[in-house]
N, C-alpha and C positions, 0 to 999 in steps of 0.2 A: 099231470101237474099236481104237484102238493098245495094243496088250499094252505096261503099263508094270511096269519091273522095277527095284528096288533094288541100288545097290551102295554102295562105299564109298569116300571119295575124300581124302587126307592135305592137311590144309591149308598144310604146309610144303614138300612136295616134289609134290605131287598124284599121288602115284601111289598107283591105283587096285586094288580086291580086291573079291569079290563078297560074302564075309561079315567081320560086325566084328570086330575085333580091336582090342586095348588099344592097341597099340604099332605102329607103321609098320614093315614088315618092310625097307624101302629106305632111310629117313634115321633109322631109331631113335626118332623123338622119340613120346611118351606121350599117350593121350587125344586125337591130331589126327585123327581118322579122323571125318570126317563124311559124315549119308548124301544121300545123292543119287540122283537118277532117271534113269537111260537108258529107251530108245526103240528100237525099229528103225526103221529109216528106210526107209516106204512105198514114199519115192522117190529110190532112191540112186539113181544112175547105176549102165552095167554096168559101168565102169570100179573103180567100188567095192563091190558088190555083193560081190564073193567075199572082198572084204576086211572087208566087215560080217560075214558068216557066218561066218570064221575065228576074229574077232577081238571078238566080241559088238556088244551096239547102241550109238548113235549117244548120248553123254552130251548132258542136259539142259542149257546153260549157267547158271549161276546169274548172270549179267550178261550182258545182252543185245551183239550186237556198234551201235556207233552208226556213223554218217556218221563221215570222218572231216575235214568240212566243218564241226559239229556238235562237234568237239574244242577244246578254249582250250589252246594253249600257253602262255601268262600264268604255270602255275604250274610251267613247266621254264625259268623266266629267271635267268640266272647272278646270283648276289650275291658280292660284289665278297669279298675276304678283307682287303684292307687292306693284300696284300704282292703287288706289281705282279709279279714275278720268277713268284713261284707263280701267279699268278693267270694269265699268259702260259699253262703248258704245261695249267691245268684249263682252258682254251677262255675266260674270261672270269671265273671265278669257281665257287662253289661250289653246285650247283643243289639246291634243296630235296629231299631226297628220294632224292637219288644215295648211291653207298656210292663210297671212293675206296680203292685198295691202296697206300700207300706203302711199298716192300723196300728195303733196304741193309743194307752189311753193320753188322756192332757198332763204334759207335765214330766213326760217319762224320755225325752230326747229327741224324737224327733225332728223337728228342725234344727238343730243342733248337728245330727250326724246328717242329714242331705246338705248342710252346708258346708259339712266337712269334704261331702262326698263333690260337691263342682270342683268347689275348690282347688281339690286334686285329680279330678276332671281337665280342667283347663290348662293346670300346670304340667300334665304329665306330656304333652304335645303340642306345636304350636301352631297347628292348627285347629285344633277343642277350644267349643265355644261352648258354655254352656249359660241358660236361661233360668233363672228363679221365677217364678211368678206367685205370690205369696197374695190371696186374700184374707187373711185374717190379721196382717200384722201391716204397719207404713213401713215404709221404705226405709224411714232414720232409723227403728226397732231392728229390723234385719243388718243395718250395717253395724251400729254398735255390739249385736254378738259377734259380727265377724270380726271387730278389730277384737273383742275381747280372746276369739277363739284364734285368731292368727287366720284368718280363713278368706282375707281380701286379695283381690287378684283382678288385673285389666283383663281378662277374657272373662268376666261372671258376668252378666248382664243381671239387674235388676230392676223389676217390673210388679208395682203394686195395685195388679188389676182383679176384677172379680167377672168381669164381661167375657165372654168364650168367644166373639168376636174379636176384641181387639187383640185377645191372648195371639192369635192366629196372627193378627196384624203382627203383632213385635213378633213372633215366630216367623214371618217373613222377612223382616227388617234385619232382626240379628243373623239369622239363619243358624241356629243352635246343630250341636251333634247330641247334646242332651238338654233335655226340660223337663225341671221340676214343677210342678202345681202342689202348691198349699195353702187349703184342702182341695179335694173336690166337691165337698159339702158347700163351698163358700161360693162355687165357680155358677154364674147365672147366665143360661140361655136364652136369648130373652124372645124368640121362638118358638118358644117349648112353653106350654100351661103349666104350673105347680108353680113353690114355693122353690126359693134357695131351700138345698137339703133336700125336697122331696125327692119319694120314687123315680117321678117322672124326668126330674131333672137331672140326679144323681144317671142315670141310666141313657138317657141324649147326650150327656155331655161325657159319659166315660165312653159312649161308640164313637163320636166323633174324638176325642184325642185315640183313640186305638185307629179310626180311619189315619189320621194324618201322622200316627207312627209307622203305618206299612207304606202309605204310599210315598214319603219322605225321607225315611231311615231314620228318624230322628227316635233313637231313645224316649220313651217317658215314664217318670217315675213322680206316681202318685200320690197325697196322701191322704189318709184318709184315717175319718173318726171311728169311735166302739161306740158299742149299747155295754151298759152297764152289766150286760154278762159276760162282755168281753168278745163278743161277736163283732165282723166289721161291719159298720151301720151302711141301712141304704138295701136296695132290692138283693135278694140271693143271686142274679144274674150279674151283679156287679163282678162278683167273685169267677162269672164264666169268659165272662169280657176281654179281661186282663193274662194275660202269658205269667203271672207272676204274682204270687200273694205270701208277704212276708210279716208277721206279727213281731211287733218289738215291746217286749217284755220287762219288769223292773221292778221294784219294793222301793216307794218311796223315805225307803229307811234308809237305805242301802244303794250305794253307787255302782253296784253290779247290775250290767245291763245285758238280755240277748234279742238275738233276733233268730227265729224259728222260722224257718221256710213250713208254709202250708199247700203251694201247688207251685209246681216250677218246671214249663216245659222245655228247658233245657239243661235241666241237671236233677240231680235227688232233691224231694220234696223232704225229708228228716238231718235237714244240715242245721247246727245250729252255730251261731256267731256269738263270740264274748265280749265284752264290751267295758269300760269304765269309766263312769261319768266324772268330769275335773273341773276345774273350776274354771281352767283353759280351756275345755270344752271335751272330747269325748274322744278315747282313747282303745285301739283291739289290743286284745288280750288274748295272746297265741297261747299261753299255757293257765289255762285260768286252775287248777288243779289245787296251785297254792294257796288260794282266796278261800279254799274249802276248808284248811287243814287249821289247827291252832298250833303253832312252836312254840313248844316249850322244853324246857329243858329234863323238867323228870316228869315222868311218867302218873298221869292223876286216875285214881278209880273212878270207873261210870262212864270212859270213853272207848270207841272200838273205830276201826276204820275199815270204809268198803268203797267198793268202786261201782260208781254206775253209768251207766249209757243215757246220753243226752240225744238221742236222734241215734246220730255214727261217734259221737265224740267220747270217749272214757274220761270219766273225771271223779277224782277220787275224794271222798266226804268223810267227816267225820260225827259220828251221832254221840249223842253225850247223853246219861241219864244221871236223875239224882233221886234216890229213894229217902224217905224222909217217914218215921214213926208217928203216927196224930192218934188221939182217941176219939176223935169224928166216926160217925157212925158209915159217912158214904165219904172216903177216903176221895183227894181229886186227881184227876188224870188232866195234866194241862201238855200240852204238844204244841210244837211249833216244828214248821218246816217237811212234818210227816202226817203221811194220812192217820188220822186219828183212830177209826176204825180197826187198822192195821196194829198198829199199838197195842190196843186193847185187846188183840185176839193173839199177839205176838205174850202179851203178860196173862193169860189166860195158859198158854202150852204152857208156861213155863210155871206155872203154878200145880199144875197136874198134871204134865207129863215127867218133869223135870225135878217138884219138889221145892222149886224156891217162890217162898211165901212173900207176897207182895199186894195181896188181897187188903192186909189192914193196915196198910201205907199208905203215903202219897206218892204217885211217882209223876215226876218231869220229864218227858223227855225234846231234843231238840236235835237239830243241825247248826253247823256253823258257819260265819261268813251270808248267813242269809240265804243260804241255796235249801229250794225247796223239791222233795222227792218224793215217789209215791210206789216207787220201783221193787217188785218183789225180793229184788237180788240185795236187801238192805236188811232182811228180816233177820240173818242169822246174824250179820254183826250187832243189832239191834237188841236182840238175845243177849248175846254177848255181855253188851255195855249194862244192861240191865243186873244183868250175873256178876259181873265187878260192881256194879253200884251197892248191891246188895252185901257181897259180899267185904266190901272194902277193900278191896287188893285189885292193882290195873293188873291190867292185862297186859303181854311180854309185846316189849319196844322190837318195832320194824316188824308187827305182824297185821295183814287185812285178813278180812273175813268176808267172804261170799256167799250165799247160797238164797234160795226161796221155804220158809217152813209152813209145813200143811197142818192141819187140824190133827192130827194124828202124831207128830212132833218129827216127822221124814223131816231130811232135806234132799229139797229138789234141785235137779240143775236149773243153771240160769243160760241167758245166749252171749254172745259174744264173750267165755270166758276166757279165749287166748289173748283179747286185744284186751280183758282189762290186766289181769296178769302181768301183759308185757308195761302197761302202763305203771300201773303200782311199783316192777322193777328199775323201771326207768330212774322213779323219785326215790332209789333209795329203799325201799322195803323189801326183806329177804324172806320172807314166812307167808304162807297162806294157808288158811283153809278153806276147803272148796267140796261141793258134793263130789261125789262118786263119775267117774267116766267121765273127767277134764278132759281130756283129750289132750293135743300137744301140747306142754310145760315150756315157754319160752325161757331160755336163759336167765341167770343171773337169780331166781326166786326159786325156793322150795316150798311142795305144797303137800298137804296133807289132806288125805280124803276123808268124809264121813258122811254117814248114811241117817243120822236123827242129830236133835239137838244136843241132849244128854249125851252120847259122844263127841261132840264140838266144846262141849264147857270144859268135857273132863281133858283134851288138848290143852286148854284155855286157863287149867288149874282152877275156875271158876265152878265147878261144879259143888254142890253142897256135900258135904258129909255126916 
């Protein structure tokens, strides 16, 4: 006979005690302690053996393990949101049953876009319901963005609670396919010891909505505050919790908005989503390419165009310098949009590998439309624009420039250069230049190889004489 022995096992965090107790001594929550049977195990291995004897018997499972041939994925298939832009960085859509972390900081749209996002939730099927639960704002706040955003609909239920109990309560009553919480910062367990916002809270109350998204199907999608470096606030295990953690991005200057997938276990985690904030409320942006570019009609010195990768996405920028004569003794380097550093070591080659004097200048340099880079594949056109600034003469209409430059003035290759290429061709640009071993040339663009800077200028008629 196998000696069977009782223990006790939390149904919200499973962690295990040999006698009952009211309350989980590891997640706090009340009355989850259910009992359960262990075993020793007749026939461990030696390999486990002494870890059995340490560490007590072998728990009973209360679910058997199945085949995993004998599994239906049917009921982890993406359902669409109705917003192509979002639906890009969640893998396809919003899977029944997932929990999602949406962080940014105050100010930058969120609420805004999850309200866009029932919205078109509710509308797209008439059977979607979906739940707002909003602790930081009343109930009148929430509706008057929705009238102002067009975003009211008889399937959105709205619920101005901060209580994790009653949340659950109207999540029984409406019976939601999706529920939003904003925040989880605001959401109080009143079970759980801490403060609104704490560790301890932020972390009970993110397991229980992950419990009651697997054992209901219900979608939830989170939201949640930063720390001032831009991190998502709250325990590091919040971020383990969750199937889903999406950063949404923005320059409060600028109505350019993204959303950056940071862990997504059902699709690529470097999807990025474009966005633009309106005045009607908040808008995807399938081809954001153009918001990069300035049109205009002739051609001005000090600009160059390149393309860089966003995650998976090519989107093509344009960097602009302006060189400027001072009798200052420590000439200034002012940037925007690019790493600074890079700049400086970029006007460095070009001063001693290349010969153009820029040492007792000012120079500016920028991007445009507010898009900010830091991407190696930016440096030769960056060169470039520097080389026309200087020299006063653009550079030839319908041509990008690609490459990474080293300390030594090479150009390196970059990665994805056929999907930016094919990009670039796409809008109209017929010229490139690109390091050495592009590899396939898509259609429609001709590119010219080069192996340092000094031969990309002399392409570029920028080069000094």
């Amino acid at each position: 006979m196998v000696k069977l022995k009782s223990s006790y096992r939390c149904s919200a965090c499973h962690h295990s005690v040999s006698k009952w107790v009211g309350r989980c001594p590891e997640c706090g929550n009340w009355g989850s302690m259910d009992e359960v049977q262990a075993t020793a195990a007749p026939l461990a291995t030696r390999a486990g053996a002494s870890a059995l004897r340490s560490g007590g018997g072998a728990m009973i499972p209360t679910t058997p393990a199945a085949a995993l041939t004998t599994i239906s994925s049917a009921t982890s298939q993406a359902n669409t949101t109705g917003i192509d832009e979002f639906d890009r960085v969640l893998g396809g859509g919003l899977v029944p049953g997932s929990v999602v972390l949406l962080a940014g900081e105050p100010g930058v749209g969120k609420s805004t876009l999850l309200l866009e996002v029932v919205h078109r939730w509710a509308r797209s099927a008439p059977d979607r319901r979906a739940l707002y639960v909003t602790g930081e704002e009343s109930a009148g706040q929430v509706r008057l963005r929705a009238d102002r955003t067009g975003a009211v609909h008889e399937r959105v239920f709205l619920a101005a609670e901060s209580d994790l109990a009653t949340v659950f309560g109207h999540v029984e009553q409406v019976k939601p396919s999706l529920l939003i919480v904003d925040s989880v910062q605001t959401m109080l367990a009143a079970d759980v010891d801490g403060v609104i916002g704490g560790v301890t809270q932020v972390r009970a109350i993110t397991s229980a909505l992950t419990t009651l998204a697997k054992t209901t199907g219900v979608a939830v999608l989170l939201v949640g505050h930063v720390t001032k470096e831009g991190a998502v606030a709250g325990p590091r295990s919040l971020e383990h919790l969750v199937d889903v953690v999406l950063n949404f991005e923005g320059d409060k200057h600028s109505t350019l908005r993204m959303i950056r997938g940071v862990k997504n276990r059902f699709g690529a985690s470097d999807e990025v989503g474009c966005f633009e904030l309106r005045e009607t409320g908040i808008v995807g942006i399938s081809d954001p390419s153009g918001l990069f570019l300035h049109h205009r009609n002739d051609a001005v010195p000090g600009t160059a165009v390149t393309v860089t990768m966003d995650g998976k996405r090519p989107l093509l920028a344009e960097l602009q310098a302006l060189i400027v004569d001072t009798a200052m003794p420590s000439p200034r380097r002012a940037v925007s949009g690019l790493d600074h550093a890079r700049v400086a070591m970029i006007l460095a080659v070009l001063e001693r590998r290349c010969g153009v004097k820029v040492s007792k200048a000012e120079v500016y340099a920028a991007t445009v439309g507010g898009m900010r880079t830091s991407e190696p594949s930016a440096d030769l056109a960056l060169a470039a624009a520097v080389a026309s600034a200087v020299r006063d003469q653009p550079l030839p209409a319908g041509m990008v420039i690609l490459g990474e430059v080293g300390l030594a003035g090479e150009v390196r290759r970059v990665a994805g250069l056929g999907r930016r290429l094919a990009e670039a061709a796409r809008l109209g640009f017929n010229y490139a230049i690109v390091p050495e071993d592009a590899g396939p040339i898509p259609d429609g663009i001709k590119v010219k190889t080069v192996t340092n800077v000094g031969e990309a200028l002399t392409y570029t008629r920028m080069r000094p004489v």
